[in-house]
Predicted model as a PDB file, atoms N, CA, C, CB and O in Angstrom, pLDDT in the B-factor column:
MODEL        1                                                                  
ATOM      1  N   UNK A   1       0.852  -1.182   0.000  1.00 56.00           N  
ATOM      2  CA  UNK A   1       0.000   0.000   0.000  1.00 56.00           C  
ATOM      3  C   UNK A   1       0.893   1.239   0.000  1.00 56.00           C  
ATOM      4  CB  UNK A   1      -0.967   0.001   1.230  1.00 56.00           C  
ATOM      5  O   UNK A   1       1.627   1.500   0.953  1.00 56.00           O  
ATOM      6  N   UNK A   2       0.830   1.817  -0.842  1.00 66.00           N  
ATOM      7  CA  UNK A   2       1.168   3.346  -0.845  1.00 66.00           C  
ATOM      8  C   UNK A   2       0.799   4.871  -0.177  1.00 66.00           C  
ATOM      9  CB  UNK A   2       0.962   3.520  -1.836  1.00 66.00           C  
ATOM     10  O   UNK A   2      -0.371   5.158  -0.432  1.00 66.00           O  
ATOM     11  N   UNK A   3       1.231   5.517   0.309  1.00 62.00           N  
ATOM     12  CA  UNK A   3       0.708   6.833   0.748  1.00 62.00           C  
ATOM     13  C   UNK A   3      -0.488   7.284  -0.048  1.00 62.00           C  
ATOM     14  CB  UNK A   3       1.782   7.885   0.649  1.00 62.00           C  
ATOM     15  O   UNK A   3      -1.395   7.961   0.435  1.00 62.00           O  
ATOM     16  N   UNK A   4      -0.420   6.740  -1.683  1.00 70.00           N  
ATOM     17  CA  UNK A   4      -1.585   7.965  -2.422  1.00 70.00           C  
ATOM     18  C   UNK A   4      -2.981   6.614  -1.835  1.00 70.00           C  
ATOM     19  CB  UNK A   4      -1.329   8.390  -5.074  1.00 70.00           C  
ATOM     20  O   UNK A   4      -4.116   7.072  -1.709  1.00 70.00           O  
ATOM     21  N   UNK A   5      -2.791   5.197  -1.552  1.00 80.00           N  
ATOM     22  CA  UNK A   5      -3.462   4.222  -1.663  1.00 80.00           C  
ATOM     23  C   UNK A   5      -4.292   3.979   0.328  1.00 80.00           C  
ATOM     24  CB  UNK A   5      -2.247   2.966  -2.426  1.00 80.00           C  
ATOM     25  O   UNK A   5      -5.257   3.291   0.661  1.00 80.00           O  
ATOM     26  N   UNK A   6      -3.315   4.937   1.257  1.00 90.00           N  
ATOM     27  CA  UNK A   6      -3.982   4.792   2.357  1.00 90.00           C  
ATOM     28  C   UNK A   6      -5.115   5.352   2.649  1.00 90.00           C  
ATOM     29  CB  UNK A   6      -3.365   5.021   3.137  1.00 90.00           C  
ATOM     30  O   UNK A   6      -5.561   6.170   1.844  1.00 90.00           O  
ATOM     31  N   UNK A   7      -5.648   5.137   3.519  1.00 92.00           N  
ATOM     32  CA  UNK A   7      -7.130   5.962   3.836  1.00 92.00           C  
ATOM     33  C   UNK A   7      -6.611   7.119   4.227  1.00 92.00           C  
ATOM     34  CB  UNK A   7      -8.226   5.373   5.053  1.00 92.00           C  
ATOM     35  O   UNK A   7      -5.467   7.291   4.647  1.00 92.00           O  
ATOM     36  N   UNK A   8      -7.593   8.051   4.067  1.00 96.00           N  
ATOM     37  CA  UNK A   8      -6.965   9.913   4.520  1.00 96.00           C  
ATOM     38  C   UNK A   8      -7.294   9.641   6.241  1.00 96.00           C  
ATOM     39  CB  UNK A   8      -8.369  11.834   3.590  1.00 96.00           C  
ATOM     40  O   UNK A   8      -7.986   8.671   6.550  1.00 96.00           O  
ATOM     41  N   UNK A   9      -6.831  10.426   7.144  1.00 96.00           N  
ATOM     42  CA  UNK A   9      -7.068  10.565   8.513  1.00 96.00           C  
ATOM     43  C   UNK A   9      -8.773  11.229   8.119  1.00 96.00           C  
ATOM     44  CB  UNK A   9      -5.719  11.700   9.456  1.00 96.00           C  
ATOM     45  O   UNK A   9      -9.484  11.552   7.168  1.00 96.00           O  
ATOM     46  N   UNK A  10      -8.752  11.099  10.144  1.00 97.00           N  
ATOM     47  CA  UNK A  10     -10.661  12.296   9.613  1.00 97.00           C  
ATOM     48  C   UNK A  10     -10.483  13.695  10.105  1.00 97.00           C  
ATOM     49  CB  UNK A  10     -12.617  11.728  10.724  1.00 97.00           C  
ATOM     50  O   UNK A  10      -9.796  14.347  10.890  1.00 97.00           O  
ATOM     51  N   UNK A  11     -11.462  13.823   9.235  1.00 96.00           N  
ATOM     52  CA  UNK A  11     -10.599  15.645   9.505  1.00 96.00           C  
ATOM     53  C   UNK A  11     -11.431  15.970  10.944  1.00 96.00           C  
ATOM     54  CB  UNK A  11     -11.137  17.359   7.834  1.00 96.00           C  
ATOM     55  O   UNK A  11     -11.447  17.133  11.347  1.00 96.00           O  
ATOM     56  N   UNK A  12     -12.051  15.013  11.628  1.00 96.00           N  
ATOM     57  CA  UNK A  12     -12.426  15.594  13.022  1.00 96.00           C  
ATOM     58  C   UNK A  12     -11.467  15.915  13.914  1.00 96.00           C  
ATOM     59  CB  UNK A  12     -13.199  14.776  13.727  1.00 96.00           C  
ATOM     60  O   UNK A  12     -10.470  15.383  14.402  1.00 96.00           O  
ATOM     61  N   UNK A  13     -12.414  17.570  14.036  1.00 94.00           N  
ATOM     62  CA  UNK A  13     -10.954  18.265  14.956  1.00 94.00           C  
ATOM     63  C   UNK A  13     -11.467  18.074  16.833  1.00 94.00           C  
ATOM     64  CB  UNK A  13     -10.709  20.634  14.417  1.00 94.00           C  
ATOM     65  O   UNK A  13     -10.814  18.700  17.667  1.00 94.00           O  
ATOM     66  N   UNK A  14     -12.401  17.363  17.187  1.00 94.00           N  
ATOM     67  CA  UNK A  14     -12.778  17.192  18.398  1.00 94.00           C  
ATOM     68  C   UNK A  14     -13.740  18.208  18.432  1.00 94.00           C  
ATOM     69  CB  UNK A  14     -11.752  17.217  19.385  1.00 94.00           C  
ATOM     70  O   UNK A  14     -14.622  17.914  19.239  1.00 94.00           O  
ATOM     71  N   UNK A  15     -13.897  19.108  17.973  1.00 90.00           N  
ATOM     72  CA  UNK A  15     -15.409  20.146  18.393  1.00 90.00           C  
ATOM     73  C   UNK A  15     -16.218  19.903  17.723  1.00 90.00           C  
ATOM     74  CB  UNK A  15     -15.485  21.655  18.292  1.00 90.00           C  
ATOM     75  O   UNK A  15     -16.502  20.350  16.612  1.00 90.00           O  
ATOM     76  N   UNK A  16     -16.831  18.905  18.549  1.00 92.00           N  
ATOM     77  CA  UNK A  16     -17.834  18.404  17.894  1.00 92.00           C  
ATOM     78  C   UNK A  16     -19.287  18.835  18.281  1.00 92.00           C  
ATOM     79  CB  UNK A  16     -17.670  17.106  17.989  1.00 92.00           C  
ATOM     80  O   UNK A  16     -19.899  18.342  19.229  1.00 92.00           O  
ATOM     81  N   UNK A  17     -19.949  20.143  17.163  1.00 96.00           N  
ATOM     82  CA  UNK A  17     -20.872  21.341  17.812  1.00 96.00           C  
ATOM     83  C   UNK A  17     -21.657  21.339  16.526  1.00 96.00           C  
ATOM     84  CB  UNK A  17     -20.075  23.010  18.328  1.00 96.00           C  
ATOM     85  O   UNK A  17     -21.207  22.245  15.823  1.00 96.00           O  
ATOM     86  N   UNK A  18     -22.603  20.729  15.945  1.00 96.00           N  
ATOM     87  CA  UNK A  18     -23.510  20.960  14.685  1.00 96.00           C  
ATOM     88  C   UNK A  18     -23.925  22.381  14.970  1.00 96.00           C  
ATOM     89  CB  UNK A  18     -24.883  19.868  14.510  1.00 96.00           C  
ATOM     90  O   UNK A  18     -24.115  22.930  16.055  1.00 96.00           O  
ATOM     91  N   UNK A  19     -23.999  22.744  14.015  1.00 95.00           N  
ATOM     92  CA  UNK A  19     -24.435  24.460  13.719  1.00 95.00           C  
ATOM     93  C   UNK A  19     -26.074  24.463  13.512  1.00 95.00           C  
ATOM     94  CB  UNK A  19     -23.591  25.203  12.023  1.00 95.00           C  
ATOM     95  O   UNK A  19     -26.309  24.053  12.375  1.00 95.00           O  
ATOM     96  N   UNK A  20     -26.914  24.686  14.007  1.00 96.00           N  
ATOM     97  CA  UNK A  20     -28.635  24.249  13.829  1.00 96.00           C  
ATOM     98  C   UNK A  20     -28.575  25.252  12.103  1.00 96.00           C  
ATOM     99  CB  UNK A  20     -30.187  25.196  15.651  1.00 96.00           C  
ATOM    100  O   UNK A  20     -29.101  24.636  11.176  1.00 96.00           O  
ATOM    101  N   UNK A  21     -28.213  26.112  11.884  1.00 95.00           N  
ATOM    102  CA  UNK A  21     -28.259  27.030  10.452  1.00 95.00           C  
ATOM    103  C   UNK A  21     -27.844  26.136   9.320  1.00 95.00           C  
ATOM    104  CB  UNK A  21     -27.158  28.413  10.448  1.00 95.00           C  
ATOM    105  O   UNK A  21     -28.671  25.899   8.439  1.00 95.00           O  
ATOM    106  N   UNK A  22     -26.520  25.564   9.253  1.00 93.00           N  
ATOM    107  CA  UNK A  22     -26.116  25.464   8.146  1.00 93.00           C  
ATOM    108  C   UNK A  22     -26.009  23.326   7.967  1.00 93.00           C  
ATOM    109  CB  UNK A  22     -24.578  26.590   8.112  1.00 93.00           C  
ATOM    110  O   UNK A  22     -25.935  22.615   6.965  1.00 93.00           O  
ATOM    111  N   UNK A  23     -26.060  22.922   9.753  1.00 95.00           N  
ATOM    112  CA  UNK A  23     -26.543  21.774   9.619  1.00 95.00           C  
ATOM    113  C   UNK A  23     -25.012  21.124   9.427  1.00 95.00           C  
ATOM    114  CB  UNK A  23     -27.721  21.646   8.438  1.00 95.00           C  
ATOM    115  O   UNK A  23     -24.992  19.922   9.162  1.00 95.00           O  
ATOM    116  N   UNK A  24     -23.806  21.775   9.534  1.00 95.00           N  
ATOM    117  CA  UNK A  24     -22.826  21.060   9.759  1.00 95.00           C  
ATOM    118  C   UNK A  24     -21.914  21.527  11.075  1.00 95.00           C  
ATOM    119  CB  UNK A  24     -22.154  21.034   8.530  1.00 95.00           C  
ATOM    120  O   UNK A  24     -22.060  22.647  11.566  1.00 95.00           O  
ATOM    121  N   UNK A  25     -20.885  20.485  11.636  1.00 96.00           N  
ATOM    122  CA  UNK A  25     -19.838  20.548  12.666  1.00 96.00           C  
ATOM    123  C   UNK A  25     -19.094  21.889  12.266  1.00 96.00           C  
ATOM    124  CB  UNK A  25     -18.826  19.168  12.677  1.00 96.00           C  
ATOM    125  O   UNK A  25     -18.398  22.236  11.311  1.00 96.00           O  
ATOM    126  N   UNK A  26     -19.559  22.486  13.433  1.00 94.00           N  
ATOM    127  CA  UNK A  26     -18.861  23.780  13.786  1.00 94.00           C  
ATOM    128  C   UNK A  26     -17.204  23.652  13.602  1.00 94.00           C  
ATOM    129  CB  UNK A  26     -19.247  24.169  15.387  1.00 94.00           C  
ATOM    130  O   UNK A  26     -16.617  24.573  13.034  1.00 94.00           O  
ATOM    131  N   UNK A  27     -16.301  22.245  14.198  1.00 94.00           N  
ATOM    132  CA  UNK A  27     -15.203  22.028  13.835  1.00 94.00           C  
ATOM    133  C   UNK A  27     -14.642  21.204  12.625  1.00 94.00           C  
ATOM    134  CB  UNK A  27     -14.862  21.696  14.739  1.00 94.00           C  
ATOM    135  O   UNK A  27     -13.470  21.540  12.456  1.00 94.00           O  
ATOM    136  N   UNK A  28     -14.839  20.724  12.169  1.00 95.00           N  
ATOM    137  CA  UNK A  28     -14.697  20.058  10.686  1.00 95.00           C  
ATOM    138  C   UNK A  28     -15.470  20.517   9.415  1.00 95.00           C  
ATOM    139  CB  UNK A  28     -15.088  18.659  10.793  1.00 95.00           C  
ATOM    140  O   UNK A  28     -15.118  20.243   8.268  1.00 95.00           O  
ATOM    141  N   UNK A  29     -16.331  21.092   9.683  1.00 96.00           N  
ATOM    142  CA  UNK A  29     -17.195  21.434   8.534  1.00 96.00           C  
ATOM    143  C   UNK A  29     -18.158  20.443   7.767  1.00 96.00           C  
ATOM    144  CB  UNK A  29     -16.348  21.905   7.606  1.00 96.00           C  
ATOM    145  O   UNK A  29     -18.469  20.610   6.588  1.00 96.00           O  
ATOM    146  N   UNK A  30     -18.597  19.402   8.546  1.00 97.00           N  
ATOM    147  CA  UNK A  30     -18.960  18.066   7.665  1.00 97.00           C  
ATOM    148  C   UNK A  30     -20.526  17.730   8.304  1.00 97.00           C  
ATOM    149  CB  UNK A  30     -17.649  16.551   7.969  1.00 97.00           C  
ATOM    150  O   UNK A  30     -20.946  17.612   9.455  1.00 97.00           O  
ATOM    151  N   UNK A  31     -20.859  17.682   7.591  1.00 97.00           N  
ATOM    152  CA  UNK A  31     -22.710  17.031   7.801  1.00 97.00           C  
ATOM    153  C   UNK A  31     -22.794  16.457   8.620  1.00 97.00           C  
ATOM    154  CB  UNK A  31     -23.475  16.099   6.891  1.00 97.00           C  
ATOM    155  O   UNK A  31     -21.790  15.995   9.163  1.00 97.00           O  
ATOM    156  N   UNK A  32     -24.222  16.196   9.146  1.00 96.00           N  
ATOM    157  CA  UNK A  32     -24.628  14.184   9.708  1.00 96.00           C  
ATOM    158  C   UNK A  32     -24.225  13.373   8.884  1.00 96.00           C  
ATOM    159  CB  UNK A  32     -26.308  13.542   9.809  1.00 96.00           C  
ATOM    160  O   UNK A  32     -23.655  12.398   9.374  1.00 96.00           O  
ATOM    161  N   UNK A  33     -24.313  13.410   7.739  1.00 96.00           N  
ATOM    162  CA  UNK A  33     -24.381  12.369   6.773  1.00 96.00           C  
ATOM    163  C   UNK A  33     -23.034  12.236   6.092  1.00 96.00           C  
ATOM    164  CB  UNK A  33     -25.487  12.634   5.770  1.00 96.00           C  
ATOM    165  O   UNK A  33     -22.699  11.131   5.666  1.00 96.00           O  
ATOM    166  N   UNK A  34     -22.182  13.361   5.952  1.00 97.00           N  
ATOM    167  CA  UNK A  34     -20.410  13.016   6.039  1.00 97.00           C  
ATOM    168  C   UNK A  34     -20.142  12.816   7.267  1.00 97.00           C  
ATOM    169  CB  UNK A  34     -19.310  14.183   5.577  1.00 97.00           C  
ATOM    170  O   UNK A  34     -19.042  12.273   7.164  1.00 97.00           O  
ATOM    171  N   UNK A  35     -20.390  12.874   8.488  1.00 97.00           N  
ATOM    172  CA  UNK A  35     -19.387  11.740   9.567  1.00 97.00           C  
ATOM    173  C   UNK A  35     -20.518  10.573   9.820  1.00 97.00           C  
ATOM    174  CB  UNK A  35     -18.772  12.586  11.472  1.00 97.00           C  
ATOM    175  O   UNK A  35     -19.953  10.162  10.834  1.00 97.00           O  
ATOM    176  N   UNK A  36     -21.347   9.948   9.741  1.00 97.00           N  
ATOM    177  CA  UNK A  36     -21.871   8.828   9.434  1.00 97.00           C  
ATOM    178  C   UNK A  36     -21.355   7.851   8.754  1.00 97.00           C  
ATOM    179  CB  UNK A  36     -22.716   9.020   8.993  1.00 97.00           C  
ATOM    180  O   UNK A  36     -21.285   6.648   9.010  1.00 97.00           O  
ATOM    181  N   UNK A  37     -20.837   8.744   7.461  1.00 97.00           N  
ATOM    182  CA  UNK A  37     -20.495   7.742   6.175  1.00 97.00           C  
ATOM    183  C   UNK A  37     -19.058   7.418   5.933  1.00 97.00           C  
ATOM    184  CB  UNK A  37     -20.977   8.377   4.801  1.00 97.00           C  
ATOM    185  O   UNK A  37     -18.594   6.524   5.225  1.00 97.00           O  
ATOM    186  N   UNK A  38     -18.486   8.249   6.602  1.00 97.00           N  
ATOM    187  CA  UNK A  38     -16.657   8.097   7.415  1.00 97.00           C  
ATOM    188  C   UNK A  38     -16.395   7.040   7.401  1.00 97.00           C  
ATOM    189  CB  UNK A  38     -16.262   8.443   8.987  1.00 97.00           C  
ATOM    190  O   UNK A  38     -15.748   6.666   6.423  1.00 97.00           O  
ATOM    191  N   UNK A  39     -16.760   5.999   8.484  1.00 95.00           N  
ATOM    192  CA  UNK A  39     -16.575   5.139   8.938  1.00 95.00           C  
ATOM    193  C   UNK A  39     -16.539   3.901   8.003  1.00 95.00           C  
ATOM    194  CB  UNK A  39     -17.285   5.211   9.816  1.00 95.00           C  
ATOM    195  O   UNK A  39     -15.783   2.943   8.169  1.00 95.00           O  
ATOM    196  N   UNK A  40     -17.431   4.030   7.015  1.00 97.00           N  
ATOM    197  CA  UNK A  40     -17.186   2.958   6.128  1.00 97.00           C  
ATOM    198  C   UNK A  40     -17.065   3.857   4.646  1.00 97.00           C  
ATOM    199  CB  UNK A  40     -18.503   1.715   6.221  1.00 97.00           C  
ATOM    200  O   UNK A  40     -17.638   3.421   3.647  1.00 97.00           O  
ATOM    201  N   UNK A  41     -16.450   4.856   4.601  1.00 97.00           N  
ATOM    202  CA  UNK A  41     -16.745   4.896   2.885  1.00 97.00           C  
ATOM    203  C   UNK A  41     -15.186   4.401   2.600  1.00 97.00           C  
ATOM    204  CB  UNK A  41     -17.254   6.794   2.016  1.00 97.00           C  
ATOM    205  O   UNK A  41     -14.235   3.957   3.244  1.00 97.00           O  
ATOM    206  N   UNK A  42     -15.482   4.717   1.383  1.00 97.00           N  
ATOM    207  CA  UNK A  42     -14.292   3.637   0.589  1.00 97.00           C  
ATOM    208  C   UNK A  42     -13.022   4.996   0.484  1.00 97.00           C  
ATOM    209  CB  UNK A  42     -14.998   2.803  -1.546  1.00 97.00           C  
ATOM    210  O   UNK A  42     -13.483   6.137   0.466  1.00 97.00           O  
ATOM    211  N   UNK A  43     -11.447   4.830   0.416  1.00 97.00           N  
ATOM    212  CA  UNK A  43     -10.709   5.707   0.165  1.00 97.00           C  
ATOM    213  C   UNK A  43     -11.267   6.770  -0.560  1.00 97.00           C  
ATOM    214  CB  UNK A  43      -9.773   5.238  -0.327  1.00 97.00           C  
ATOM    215  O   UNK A  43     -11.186   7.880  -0.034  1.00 97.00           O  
ATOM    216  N   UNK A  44     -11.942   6.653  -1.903  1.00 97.00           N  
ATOM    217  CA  UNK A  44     -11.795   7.659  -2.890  1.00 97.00           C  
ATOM    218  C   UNK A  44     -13.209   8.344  -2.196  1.00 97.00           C  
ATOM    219  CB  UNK A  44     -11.749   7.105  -4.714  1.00 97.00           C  
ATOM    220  O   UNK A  44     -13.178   9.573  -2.265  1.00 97.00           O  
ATOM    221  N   UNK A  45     -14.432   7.797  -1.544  1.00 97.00           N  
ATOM    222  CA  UNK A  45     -14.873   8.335  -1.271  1.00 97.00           C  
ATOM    223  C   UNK A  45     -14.657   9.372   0.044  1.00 97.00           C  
ATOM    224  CB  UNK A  45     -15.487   7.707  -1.493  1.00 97.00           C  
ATOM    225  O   UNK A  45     -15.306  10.401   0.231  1.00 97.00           O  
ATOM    226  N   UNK A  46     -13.560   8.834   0.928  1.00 98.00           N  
ATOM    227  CA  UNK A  46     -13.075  10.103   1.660  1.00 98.00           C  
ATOM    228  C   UNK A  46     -12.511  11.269   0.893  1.00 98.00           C  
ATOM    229  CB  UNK A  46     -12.039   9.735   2.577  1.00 98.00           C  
ATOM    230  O   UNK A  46     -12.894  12.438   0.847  1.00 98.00           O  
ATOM    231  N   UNK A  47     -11.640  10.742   0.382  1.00 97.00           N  
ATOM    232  CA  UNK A  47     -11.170  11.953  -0.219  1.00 97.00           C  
ATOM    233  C   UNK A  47     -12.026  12.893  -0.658  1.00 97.00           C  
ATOM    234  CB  UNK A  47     -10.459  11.712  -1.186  1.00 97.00           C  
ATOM    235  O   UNK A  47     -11.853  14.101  -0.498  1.00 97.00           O  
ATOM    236  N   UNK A  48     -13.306  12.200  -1.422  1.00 98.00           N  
ATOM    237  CA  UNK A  48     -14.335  12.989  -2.040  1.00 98.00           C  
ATOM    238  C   UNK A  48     -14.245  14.194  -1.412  1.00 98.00           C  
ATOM    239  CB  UNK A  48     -15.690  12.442  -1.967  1.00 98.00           C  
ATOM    240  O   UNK A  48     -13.791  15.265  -1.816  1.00 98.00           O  
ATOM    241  N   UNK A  49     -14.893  13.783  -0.034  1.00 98.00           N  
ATOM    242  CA  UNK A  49     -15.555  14.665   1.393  1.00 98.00           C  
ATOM    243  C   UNK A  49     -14.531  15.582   1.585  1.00 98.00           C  
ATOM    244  CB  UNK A  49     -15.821  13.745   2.979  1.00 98.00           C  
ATOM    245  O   UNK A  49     -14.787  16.785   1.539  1.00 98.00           O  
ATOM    246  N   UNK A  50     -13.254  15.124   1.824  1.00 98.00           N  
ATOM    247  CA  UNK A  50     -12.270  15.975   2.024  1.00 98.00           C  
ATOM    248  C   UNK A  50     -12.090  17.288   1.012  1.00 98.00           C  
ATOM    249  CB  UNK A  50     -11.153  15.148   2.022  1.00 98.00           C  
ATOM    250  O   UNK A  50     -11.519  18.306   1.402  1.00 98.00           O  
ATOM    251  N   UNK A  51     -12.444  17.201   0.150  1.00 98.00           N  
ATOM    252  CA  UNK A  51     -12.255  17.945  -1.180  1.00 98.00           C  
ATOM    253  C   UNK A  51     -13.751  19.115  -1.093  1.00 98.00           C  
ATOM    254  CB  UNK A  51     -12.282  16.587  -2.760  1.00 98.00           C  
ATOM    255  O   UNK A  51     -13.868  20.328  -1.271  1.00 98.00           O  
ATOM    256  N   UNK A  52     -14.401  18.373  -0.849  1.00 97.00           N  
ATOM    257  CA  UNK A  52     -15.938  19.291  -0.176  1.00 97.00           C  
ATOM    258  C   UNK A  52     -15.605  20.190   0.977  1.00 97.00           C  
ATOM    259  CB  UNK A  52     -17.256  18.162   0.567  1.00 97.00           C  
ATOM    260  O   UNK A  52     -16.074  21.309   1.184  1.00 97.00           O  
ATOM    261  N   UNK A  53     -14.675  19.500   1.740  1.00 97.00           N  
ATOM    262  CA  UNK A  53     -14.391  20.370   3.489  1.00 97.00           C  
ATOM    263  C   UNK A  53     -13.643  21.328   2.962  1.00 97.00           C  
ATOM    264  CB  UNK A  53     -13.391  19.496   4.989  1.00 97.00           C  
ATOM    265  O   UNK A  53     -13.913  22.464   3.350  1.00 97.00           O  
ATOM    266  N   UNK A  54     -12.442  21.166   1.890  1.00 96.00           N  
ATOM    267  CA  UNK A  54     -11.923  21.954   1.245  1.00 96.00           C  
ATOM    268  C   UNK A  54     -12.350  23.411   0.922  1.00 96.00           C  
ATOM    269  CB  UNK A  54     -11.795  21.356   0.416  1.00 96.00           C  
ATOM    270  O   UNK A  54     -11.794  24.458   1.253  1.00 96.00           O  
ATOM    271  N   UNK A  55     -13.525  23.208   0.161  1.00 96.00           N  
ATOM    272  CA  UNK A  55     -14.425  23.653  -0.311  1.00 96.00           C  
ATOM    273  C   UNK A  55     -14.954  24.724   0.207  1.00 96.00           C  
ATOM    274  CB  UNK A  55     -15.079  22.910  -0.434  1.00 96.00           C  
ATOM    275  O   UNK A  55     -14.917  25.925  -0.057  1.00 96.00           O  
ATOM    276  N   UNK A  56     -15.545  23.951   1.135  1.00 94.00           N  
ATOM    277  CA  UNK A  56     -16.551  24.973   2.125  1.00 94.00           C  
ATOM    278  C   UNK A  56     -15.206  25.778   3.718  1.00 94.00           C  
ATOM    279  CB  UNK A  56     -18.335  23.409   3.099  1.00 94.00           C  
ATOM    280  O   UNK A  56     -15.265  26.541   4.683  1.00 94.00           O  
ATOM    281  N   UNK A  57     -14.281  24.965   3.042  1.00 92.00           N  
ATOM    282  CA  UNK A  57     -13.416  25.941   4.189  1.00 92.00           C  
ATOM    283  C   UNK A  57     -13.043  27.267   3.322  1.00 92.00           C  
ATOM    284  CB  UNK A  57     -11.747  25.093   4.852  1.00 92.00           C  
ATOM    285  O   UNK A  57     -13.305  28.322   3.901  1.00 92.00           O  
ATOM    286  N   UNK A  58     -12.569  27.360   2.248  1.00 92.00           N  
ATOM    287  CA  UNK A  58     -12.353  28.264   1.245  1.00 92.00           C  
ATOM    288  C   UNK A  58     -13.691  29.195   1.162  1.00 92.00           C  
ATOM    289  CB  UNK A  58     -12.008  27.481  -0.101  1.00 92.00           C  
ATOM    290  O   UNK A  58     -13.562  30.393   1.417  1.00 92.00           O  
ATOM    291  N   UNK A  59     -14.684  28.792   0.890  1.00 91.00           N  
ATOM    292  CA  UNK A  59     -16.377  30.158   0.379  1.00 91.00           C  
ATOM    293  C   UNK A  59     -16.114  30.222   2.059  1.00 91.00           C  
ATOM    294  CB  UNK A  59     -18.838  29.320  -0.548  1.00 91.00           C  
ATOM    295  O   UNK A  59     -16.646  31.321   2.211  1.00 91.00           O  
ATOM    296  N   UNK A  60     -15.734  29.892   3.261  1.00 83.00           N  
ATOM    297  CA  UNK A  60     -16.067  30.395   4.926  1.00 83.00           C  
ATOM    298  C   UNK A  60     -14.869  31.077   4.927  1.00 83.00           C  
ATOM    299  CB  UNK A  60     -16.244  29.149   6.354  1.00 83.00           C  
ATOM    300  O   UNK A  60     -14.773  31.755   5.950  1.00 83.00           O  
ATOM    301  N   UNK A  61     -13.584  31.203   3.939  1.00 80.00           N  
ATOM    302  CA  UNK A  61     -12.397  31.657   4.221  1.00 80.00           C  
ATOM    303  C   UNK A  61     -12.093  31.591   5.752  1.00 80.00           C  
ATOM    304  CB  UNK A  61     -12.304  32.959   3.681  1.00 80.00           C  
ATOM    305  O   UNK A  61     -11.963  32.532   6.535  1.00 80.00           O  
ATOM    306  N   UNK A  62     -12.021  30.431   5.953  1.00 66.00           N  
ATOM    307  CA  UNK A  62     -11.352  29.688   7.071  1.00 66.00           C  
ATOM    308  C   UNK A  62     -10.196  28.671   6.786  1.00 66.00           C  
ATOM    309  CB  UNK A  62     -12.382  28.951   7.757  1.00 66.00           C  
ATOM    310  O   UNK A  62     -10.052  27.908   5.831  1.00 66.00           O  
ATOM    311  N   UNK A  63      -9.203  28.938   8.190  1.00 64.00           N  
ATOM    312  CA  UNK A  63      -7.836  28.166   7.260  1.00 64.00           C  
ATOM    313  C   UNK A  63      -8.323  26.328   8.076  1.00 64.00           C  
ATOM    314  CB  UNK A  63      -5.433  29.106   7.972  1.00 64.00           C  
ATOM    315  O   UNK A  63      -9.343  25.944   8.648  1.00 64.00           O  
ATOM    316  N   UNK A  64      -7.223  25.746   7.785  1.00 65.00           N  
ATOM    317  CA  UNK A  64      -7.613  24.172   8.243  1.00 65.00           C  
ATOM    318  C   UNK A  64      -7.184  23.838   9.511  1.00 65.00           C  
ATOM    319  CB  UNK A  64      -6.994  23.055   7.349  1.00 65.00           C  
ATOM    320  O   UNK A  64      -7.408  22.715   9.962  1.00 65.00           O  
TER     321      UNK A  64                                                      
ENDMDL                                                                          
END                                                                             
């Protein structure tokens, strides 16, 4: 297994605080339904998510 082939870490940063507005973790930036699906999605589908947290960390111009 390779570095590009391991699973990504989770980007949970321990503050774990759903936002009632926008419906995601105040510290990671990720849904119910992205840390639900953590646990079993497949590599490429983490990454997916990761690329979304990306995302929405950039339009919140928040760093990581």
């Amino acid at each position: 297994m390779t570095a590009n082939d391991a699973p990504p870490a989770s980007p949970c940063l321990g503050i774990c605080l759903m936002d009632p507005a926008t419906r995601m973790c105040r510290g990671c930036l990720r849904t119910i339904d992205e840390i639900r699906a953590w646990y079993e999605a497949s590599t490429a589908e983490k990454r997916a998510i990761l690329a979304r947290l990306e995302a929405r960390r950039h339009a919140a111009d928040r760093p990581r």
